[in-house]
N, CA, C and O atoms as a GROMACS GRO file, in nm:
protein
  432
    1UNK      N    1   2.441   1.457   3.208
    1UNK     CA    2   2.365   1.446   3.085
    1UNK      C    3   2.217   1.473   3.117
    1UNK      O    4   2.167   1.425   3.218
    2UNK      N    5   2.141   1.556   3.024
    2UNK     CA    6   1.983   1.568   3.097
    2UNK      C    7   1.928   1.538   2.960
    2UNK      O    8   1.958   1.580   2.848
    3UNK      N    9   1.843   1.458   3.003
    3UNK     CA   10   1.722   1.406   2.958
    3UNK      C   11   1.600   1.474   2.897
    3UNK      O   12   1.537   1.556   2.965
    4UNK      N   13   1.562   1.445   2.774
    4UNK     CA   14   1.511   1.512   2.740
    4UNK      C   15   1.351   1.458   2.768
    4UNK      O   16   1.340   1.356   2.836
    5UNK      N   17   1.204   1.537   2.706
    5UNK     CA   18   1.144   1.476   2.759
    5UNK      C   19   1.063   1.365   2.642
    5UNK      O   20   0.979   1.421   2.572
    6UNK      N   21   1.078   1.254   2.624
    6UNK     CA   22   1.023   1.152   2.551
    6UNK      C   23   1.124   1.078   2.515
    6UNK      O   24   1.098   0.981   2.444
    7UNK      N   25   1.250   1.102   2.550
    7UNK     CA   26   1.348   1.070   2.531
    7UNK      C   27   1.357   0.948   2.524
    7UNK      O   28   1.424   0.896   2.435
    8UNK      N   29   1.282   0.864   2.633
    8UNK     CA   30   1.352   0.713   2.645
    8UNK      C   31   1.190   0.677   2.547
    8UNK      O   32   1.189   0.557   2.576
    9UNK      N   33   1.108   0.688   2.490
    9UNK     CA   34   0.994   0.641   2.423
    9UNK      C   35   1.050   0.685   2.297
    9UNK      O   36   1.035   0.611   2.200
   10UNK      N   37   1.112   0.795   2.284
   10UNK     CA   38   1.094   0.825   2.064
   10UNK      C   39   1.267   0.746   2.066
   10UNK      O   40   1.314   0.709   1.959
   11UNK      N   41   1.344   0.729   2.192
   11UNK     CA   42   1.488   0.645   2.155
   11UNK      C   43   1.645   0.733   2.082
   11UNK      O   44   1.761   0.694   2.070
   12UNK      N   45   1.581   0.855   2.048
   12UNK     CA   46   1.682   0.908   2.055
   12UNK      C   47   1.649   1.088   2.080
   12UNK      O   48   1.534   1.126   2.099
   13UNK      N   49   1.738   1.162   2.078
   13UNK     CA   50   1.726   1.298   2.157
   13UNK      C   51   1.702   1.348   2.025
   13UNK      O   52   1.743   1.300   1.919
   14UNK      N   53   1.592   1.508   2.055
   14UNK     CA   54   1.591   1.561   1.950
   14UNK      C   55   1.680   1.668   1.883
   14UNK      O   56   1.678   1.706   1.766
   15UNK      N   57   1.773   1.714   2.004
   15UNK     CA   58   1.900   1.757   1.981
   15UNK      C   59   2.042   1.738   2.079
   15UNK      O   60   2.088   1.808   2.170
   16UNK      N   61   2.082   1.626   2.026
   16UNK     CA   62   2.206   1.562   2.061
   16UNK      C   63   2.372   1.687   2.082
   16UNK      O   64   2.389   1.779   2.002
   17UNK      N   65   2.444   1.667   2.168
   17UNK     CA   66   2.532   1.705   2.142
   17UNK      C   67   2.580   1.747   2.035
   17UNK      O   68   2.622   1.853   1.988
   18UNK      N   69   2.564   1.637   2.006
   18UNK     CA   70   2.647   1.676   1.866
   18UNK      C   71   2.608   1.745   1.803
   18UNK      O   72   2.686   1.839   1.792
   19UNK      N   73   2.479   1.764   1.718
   19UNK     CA   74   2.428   1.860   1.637
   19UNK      C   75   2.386   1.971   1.715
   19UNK      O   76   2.401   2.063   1.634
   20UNK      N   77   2.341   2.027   1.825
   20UNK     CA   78   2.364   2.110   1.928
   20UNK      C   79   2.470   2.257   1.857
   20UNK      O   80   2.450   2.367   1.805
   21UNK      N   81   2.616   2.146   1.908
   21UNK     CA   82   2.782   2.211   1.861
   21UNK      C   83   2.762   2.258   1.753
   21UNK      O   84   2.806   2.373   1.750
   22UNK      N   85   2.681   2.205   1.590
   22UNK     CA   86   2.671   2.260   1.465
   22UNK      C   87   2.596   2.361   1.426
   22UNK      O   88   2.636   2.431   1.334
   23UNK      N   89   2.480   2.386   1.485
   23UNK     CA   90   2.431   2.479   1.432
   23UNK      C   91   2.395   2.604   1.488
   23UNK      O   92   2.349   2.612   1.602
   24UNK      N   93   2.425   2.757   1.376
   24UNK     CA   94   2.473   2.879   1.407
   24UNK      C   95   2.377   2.940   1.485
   24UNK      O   96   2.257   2.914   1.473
   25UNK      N   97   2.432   3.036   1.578
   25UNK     CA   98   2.315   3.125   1.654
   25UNK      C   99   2.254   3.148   1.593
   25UNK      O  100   2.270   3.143   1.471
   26UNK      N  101   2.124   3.196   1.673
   26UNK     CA  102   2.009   3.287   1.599
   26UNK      C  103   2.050   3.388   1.548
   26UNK      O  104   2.143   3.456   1.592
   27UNK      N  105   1.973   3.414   1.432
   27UNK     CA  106   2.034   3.546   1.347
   27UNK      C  107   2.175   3.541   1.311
   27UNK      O  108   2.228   3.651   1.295
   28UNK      N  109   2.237   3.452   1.297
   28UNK     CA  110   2.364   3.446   1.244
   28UNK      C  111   2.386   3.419   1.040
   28UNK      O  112   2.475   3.439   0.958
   29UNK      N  113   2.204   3.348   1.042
   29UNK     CA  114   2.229   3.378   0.904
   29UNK      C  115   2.116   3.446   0.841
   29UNK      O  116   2.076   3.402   0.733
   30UNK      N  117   2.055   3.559   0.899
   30UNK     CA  118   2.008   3.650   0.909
   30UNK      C  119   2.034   3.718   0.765
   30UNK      O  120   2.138   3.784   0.762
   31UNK      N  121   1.946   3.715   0.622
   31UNK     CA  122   1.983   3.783   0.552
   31UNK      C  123   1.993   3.679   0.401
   31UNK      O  124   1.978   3.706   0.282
   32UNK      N  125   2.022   3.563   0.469
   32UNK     CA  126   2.098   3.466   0.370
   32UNK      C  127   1.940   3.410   0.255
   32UNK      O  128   1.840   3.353   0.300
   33UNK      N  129   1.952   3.432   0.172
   33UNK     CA  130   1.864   3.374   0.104
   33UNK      C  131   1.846   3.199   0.065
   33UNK      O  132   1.741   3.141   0.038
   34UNK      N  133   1.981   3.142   0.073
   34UNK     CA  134   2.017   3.029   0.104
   34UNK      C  135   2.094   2.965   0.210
   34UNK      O  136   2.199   2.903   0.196
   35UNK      N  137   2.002   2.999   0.366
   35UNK     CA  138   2.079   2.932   0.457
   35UNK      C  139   2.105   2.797   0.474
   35UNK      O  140   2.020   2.728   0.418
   36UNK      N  141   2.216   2.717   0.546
   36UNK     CA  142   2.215   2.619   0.561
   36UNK      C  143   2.148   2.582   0.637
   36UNK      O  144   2.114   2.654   0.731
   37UNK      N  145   2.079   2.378   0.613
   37UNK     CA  146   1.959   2.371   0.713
   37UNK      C  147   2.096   2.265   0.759
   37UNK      O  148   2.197   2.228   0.698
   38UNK      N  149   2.039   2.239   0.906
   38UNK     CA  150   2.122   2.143   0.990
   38UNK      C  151   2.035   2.015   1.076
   38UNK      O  152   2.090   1.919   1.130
   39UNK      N  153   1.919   2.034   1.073
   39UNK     CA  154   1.836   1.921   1.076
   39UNK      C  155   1.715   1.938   1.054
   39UNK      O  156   1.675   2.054   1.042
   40UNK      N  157   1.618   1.819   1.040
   40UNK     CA  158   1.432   1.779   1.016
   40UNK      C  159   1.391   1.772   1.142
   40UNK      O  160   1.458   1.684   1.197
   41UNK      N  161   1.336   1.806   1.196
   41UNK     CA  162   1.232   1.770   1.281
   41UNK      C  163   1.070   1.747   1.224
   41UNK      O  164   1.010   1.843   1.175
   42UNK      N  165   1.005   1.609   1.234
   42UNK     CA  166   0.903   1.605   1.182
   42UNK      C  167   0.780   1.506   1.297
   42UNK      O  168   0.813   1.445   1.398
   43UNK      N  169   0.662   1.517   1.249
   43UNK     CA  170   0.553   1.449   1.264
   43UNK      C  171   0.476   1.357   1.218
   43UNK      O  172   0.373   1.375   1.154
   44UNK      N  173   0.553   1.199   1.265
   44UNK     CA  174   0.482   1.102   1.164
   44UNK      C  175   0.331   1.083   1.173
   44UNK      O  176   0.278   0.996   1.103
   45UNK      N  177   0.274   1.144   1.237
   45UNK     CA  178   0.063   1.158   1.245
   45UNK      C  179   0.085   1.317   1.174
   45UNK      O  180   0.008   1.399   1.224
   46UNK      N  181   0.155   1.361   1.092
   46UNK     CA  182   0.081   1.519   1.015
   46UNK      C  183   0.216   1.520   0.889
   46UNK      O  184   0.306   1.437   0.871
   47UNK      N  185   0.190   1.624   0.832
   47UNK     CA  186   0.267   1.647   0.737
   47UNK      C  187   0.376   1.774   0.788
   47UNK      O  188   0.427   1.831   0.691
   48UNK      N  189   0.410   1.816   0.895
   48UNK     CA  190   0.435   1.882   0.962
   48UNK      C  191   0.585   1.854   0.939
   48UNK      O  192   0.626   1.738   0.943
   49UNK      N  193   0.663   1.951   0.917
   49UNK     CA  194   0.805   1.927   0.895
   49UNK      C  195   0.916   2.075   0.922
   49UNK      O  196   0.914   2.172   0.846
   50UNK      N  197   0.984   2.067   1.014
   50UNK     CA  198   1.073   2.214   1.080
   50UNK      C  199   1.220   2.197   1.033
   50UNK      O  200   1.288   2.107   1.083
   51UNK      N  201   1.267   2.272   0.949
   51UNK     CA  202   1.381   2.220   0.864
   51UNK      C  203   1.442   2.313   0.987
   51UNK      O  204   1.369   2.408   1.015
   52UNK      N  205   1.580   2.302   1.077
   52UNK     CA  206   1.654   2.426   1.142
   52UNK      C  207   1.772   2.451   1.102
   52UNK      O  208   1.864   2.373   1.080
   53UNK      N  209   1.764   2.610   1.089
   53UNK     CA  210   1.849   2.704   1.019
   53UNK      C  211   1.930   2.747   1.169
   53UNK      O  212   2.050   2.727   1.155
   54UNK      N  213   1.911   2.778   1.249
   54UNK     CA  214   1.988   2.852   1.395
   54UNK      C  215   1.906   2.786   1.515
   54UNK      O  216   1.790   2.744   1.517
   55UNK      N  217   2.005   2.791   1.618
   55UNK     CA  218   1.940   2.744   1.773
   55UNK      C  219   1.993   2.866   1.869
   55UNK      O  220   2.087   2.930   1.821
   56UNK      N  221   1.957   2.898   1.965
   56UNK     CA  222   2.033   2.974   2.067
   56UNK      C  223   2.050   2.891   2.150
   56UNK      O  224   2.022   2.922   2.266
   57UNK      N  225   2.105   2.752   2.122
   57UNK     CA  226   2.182   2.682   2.226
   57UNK      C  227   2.133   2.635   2.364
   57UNK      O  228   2.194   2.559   2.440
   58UNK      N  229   2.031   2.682   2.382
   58UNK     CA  230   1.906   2.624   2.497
   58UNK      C  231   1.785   2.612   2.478
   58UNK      O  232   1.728   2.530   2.549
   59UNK      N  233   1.711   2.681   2.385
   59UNK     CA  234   1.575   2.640   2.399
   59UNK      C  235   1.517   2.682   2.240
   59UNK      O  236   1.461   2.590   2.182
   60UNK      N  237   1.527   2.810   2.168
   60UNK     CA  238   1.490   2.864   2.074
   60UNK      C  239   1.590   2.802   1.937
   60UNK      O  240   1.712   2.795   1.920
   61UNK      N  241   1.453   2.760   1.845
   61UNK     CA  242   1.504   2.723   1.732
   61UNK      C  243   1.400   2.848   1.620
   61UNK      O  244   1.298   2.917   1.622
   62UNK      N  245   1.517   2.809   1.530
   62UNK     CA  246   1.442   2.894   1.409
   62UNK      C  247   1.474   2.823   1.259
   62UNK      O  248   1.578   2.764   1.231
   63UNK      N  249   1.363   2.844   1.174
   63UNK     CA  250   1.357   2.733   1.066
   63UNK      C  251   1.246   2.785   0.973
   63UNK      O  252   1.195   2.897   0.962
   64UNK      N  253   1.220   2.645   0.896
   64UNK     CA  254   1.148   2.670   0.794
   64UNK      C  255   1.056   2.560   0.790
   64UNK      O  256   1.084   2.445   0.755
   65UNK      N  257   0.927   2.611   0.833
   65UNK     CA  258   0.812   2.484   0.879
   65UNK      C  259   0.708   2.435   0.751
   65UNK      O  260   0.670   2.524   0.676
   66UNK      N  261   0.684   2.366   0.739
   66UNK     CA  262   0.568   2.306   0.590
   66UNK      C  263   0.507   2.197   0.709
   66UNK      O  264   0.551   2.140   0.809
   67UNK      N  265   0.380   2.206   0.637
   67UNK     CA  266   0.281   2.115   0.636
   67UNK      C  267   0.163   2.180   0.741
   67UNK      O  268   0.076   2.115   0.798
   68UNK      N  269   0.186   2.330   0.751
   68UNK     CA  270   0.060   2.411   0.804
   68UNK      C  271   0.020   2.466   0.657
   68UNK      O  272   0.066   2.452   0.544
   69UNK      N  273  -0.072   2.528   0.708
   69UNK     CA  274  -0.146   2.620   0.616
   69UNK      C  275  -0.090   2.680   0.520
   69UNK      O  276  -0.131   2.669   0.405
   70UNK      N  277   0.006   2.748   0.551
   70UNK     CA  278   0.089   2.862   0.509
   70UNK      C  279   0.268   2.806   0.558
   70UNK      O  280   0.312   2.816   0.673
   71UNK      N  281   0.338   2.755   0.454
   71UNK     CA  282   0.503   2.685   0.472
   71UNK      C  283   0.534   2.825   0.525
   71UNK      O  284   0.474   2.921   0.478
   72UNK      N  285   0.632   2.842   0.628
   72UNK     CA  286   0.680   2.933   0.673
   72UNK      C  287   0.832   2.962   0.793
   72UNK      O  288   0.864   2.895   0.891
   73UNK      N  289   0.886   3.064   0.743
   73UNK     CA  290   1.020   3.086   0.836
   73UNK      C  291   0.952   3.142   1.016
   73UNK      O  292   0.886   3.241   1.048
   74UNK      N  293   0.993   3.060   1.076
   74UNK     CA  294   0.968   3.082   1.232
   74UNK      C  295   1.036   3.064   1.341
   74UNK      O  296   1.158   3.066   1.328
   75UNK      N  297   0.995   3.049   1.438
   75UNK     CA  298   1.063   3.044   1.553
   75UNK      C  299   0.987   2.907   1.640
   75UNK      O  300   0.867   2.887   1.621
   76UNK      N  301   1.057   2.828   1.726
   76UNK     CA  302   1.010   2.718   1.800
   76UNK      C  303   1.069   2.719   1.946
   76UNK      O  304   1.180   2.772   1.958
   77UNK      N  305   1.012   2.670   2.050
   77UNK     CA  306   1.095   2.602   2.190
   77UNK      C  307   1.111   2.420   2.130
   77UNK      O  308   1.027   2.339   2.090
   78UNK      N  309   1.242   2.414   2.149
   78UNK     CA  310   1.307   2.307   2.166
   78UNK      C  311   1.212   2.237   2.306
   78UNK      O  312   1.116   2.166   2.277
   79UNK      N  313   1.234   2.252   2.402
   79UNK     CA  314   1.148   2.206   2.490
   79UNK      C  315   1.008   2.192   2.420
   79UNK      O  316   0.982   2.072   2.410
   80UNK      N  317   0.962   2.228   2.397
   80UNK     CA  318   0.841   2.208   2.353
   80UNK      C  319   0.760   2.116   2.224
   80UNK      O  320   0.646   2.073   2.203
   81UNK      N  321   0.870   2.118   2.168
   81UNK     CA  322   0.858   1.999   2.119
   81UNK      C  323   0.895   1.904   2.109
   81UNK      O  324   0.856   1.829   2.019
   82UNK      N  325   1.008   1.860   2.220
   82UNK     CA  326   1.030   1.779   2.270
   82UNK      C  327   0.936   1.717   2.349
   82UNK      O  328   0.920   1.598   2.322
   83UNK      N  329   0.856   1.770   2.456
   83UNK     CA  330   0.731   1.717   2.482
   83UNK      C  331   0.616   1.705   2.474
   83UNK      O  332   0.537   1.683   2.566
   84UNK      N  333   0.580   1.727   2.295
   84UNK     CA  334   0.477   1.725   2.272
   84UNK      C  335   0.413   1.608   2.231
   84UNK      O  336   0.422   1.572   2.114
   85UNK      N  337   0.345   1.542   2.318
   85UNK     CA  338   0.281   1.387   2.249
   85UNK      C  339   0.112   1.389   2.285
   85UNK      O  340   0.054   1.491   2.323
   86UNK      N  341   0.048   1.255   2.266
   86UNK     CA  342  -0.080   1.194   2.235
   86UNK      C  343  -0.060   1.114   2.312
   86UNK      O  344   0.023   1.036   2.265
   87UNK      N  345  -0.097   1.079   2.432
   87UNK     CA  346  -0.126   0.956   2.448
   87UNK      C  347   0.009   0.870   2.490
   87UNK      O  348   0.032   0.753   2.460
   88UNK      N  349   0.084   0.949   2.558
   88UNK     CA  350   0.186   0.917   2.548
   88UNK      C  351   0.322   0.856   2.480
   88UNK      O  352   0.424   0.805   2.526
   89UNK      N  353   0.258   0.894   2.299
   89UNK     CA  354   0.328   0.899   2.200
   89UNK      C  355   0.384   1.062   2.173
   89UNK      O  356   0.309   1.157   2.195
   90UNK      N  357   0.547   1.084   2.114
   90UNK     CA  358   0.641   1.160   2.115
   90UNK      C  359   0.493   1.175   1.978
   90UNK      O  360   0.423   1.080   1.944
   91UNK      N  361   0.479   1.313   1.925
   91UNK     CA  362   0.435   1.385   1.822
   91UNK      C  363   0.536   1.418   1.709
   91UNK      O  364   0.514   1.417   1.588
   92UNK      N  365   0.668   1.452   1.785
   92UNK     CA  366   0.810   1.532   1.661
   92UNK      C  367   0.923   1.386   1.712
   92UNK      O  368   0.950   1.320   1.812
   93UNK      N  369   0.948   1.393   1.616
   93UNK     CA  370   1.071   1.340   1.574
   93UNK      C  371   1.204   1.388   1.547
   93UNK      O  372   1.216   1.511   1.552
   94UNK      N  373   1.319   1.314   1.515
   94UNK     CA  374   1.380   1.447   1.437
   94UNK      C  375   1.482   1.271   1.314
   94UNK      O  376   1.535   1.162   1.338
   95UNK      N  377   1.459   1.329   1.233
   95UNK     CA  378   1.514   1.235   1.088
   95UNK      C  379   1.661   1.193   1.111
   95UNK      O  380   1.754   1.239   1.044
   96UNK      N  381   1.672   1.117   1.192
   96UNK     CA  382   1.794   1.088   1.218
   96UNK      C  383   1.889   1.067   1.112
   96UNK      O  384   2.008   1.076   1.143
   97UNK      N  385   1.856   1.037   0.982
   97UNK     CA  386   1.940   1.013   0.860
   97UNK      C  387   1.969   1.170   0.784
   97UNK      O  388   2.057   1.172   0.697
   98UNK      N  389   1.914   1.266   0.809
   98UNK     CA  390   1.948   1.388   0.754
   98UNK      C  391   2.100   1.453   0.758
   98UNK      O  392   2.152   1.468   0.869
   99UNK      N  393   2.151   1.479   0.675
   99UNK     CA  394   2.217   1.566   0.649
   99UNK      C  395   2.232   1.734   0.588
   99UNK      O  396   2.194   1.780   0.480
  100UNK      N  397   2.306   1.803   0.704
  100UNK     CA  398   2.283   1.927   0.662
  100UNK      C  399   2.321   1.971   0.524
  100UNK      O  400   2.419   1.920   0.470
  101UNK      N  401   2.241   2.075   0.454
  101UNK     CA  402   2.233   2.100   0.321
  101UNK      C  403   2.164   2.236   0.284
  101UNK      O  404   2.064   2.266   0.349
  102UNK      N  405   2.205   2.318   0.190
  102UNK     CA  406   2.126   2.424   0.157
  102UNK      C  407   2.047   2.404   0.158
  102UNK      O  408   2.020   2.291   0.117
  103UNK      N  409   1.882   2.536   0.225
  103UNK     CA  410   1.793   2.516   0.185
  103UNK      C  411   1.721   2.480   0.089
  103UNK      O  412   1.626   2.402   0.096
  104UNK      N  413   1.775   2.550  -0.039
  104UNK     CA  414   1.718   2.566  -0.168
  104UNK      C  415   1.726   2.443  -0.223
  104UNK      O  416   1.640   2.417  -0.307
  105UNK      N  417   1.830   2.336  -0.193
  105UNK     CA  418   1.775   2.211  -0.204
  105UNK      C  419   1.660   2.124  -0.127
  105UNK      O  420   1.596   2.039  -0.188
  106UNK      N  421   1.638   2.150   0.006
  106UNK     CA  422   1.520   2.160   0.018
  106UNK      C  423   1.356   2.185  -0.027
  106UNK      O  424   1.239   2.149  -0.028
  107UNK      N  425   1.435   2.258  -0.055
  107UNK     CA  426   1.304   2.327  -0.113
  107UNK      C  427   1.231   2.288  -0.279
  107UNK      O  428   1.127   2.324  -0.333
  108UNK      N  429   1.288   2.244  -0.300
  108UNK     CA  430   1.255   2.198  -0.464
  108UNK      C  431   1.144   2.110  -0.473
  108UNK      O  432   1.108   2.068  -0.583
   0.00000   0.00000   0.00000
């Protein structure tokens, strides 16, 4: 099992096995005007919020980010925000109560 990094301070992983197994390669929904999202990753110090649409299963996520400047479809390292903190506070989270759901409900 490997450890992620903030792991034992934010208490749970930001991508678990389990949801790992669920969600589709990159570019798999490539096209879709309503992809499915499969989890939140967020920032309780910002308004910062990464809804994910695809992972490539090691490091690259892709999604739909709000609370910059400009809400937008992008790309992320999993690693990387996994260790992104302050002070030795975790920065991202991920909404452990979420359930996956069309975007477009999201989005409303």
């Amino acid at each position: 099992m490997i450890r992620e990094p903030n792991e034992g301070i934010r208490r749970h992983k930001l991508m678990p096995d389990s949801l790992k197994n669920k969600i589709p390669q990159l570019y798999s929904q490539d096209g879709n005007k309503n992809p499915n999202v499969y989890a939140k990753f967020f920032s309780p110090y910002s308004g910062y919020t990464f809804y994910i649409t695809e992972f490539d299963g090691k490091d690259t996520l892709f999604g739909y980010v709000t609370g910059t400047h400009f809400p937008e479809w992008g790309y992320s390292s999993l690693n990387e925000l996994a260790k992104a903190n302050n002070n030795g506070l975790p920065l991202i989270e991920r909404d452990t109560s979420f359930k996956p759901k069309k975007f477009k409900s999201i989005k409303k």
